[in-house]
C-alpha positions in Angstrom: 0.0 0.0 0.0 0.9 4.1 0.2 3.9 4.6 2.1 4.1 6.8 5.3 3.7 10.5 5.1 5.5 12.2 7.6 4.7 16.0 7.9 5.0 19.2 10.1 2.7 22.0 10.8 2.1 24.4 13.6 -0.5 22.0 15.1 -1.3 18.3 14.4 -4.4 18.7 13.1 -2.6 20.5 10.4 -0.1 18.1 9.9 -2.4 15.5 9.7 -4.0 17.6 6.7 -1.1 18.1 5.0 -0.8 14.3 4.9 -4.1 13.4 3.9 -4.3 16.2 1.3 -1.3 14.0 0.0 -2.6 11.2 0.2 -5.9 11.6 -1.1 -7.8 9.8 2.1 -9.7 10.7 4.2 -9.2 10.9 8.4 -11.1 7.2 8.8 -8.6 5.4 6.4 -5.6 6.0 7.7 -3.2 5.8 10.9 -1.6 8.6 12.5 1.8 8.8 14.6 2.2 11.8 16.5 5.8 12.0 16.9 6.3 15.5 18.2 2.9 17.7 19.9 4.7 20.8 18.9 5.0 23.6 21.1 4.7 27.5 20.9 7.4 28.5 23.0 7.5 31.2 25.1 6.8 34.6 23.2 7.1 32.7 20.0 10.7 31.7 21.4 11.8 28.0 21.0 8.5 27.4 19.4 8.9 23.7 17.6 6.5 22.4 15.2 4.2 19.4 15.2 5.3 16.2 13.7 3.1 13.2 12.3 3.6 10.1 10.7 0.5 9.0 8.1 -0.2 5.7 7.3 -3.1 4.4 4.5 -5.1 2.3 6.7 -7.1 0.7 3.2 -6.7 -2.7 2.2 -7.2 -4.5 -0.8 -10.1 -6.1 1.0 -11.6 -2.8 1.9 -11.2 -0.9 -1.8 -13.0 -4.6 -3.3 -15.9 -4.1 -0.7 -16.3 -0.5 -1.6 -16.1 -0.6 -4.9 -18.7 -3.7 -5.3 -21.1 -0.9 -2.0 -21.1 1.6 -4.4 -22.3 -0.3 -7.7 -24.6 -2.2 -6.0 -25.6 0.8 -4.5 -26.5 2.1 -7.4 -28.0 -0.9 -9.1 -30.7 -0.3 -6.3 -29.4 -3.9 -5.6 -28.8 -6.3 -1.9 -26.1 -8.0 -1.9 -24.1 -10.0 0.6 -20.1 -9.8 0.0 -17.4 -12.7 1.4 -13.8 -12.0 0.7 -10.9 -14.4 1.7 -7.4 -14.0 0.8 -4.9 -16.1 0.7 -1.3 -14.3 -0.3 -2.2 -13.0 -3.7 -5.1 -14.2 -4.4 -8.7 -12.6 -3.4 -12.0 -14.7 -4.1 -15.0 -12.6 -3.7 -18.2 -14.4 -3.3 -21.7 -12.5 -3.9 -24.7 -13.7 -2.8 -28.3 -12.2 -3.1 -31.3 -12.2 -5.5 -31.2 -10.9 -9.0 -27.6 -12.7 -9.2 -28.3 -13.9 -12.6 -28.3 -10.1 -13.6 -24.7 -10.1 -12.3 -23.9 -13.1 -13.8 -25.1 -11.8 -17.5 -24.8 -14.3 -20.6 -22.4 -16.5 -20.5 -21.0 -14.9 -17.2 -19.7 -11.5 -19.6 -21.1 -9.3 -16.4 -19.2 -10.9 -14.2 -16.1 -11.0 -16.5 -16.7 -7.4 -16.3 -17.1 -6.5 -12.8 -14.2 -9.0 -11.7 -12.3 -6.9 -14.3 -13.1 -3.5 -12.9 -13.1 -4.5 -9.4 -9.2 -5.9 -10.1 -8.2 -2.4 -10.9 -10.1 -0.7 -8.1 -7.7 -3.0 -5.8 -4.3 -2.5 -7.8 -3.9 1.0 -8.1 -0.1 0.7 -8.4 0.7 1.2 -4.9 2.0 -2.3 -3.7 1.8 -5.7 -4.6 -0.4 -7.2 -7.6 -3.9 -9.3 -6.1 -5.2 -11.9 -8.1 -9.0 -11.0 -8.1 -11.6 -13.8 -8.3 -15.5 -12.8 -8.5 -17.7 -15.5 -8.3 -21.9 -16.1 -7.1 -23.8 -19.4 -6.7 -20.9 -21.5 -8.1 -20.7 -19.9 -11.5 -17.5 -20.2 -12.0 -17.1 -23.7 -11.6 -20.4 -24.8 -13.5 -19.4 -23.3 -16.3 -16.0 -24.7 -16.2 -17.6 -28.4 -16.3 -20.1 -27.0 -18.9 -16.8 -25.8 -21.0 -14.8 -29.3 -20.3 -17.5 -30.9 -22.0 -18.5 -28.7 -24.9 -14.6 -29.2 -25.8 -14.8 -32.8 -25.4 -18.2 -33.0 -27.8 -16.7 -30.5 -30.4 -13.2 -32.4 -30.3 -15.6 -35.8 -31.3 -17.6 -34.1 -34.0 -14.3 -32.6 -35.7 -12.9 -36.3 -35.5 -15.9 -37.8 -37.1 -17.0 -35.3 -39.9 -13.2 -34.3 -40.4 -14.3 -30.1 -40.3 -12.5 -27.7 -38.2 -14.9 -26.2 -35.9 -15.1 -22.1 -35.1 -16.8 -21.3 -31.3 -18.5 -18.1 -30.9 -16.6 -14.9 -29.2 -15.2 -15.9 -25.6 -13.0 -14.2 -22.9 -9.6 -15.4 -22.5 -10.4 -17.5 -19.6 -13.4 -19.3 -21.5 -10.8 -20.3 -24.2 -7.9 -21.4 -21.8 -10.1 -23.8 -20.4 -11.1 -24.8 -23.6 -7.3 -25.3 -24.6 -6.3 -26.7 -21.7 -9.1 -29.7 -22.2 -7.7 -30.8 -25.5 -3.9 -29.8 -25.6 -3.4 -33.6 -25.0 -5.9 -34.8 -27.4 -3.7 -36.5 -30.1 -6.5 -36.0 -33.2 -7.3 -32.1 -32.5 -5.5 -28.7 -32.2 -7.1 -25.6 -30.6 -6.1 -21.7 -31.4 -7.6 -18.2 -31.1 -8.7 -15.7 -34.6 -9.8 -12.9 -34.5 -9.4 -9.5 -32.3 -11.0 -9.0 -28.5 -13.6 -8.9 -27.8 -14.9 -11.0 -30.4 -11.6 -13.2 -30.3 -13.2 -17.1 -31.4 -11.3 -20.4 -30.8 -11.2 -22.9 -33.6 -11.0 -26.7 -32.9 -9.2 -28.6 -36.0 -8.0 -32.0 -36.7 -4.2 -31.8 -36.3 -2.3 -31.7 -39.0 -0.2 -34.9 -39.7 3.2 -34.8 -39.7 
């Protein structure tokens, strides 16, 4: 996160300004130090200023949560939020009704919001965090629903001997896609096309 701000002022209070005027936060998100009072001296003699130490109290946790309070905010939407992290790695859970409206077709929403919630935590200011946004399982049904739509495509290219083009996917809908058949010996997989209407192509492999 931000490193410390240390500042000086007449008084603490506007030390602590100074810092948080730097740091763009306000006083609830951060930690102060007060490292010297400061003192007015006697007839302005031996006066000595005040001296804090500012530190960003906001976690990656806490930018995810109020990112994903204010949309839903303003979606005029309920929804419950779980975060765990482990390391680098942040898996957001949503709960609620209406999470099919989150979701979207073919989970593109969620592709979406995951995307923008990833750079409302990594702002630059410390280490990269894996972001993971997920409701009722999504993620995973769809990667079993993937696993065998690959497998059923990979059979039909086999049989009628035509290469097979998928319809526009994210990147992670066509890695999982790759991933299923790199070690089928008959078919080859690879991407056409530019985002976001990128399409993977299933094709008997060529013989060498």
């Amino acid at each position: 996160m931000s490193k410390p701000v240390k500042k000086s002022a007449k008084t603490v209070q506007e030390a602590i300004s100074l810092a948080l005027s730097e740091l763009h936060l306000s006083e609830d998100k951060v930690k102060v130090e007060v490292i010297e009072e400061g003192s007015k001296g006697l007839f302005g003699i031996g006066a000595r200023d005040a001296v804090v130490l500012v530190t960003s109290d906001v976690t990656p946790e806490s930018r995810a949560k109020d990112f994903l309070d204010d949309v839903f905010t303003c979606m005029g939407m309920r929804v419950d939020i779980a975060i765990e992290r482990v390391d680098k790695l942040m898996k957001i859970t949503l709960s609620g009704e209406g999470m099919g409206l989150i979701i979207g077709k073919h989970g593109d929403t969620l592709d979406a919001l995951e995307h923008l919630v990833s750079l409302a935590v990594n702002r630059g200011d410390g280490d990269y965090v894996k972001v993971v946004l997920d409701t009722e399982n999504y993620r995973e049904k769809r990667r079993v629903t993937l696993v065998r739509l690959a497998e059923n495509l990979a059979h039909s290219v086999v049989n009628n001997k035509k290469k097979i083009t998928l319809e526009p996917m994210s990147a992670n809908e066509r890695r999982i896609i790759h991933s299923t058949l790199q070690s089928n010996p008959q078919v080859e997989t690879y991407s056409v096309g530019e985002e976001p209407y990128r399409r993977l192509v299933i094709a008997l492999k060529k013989q060498a």
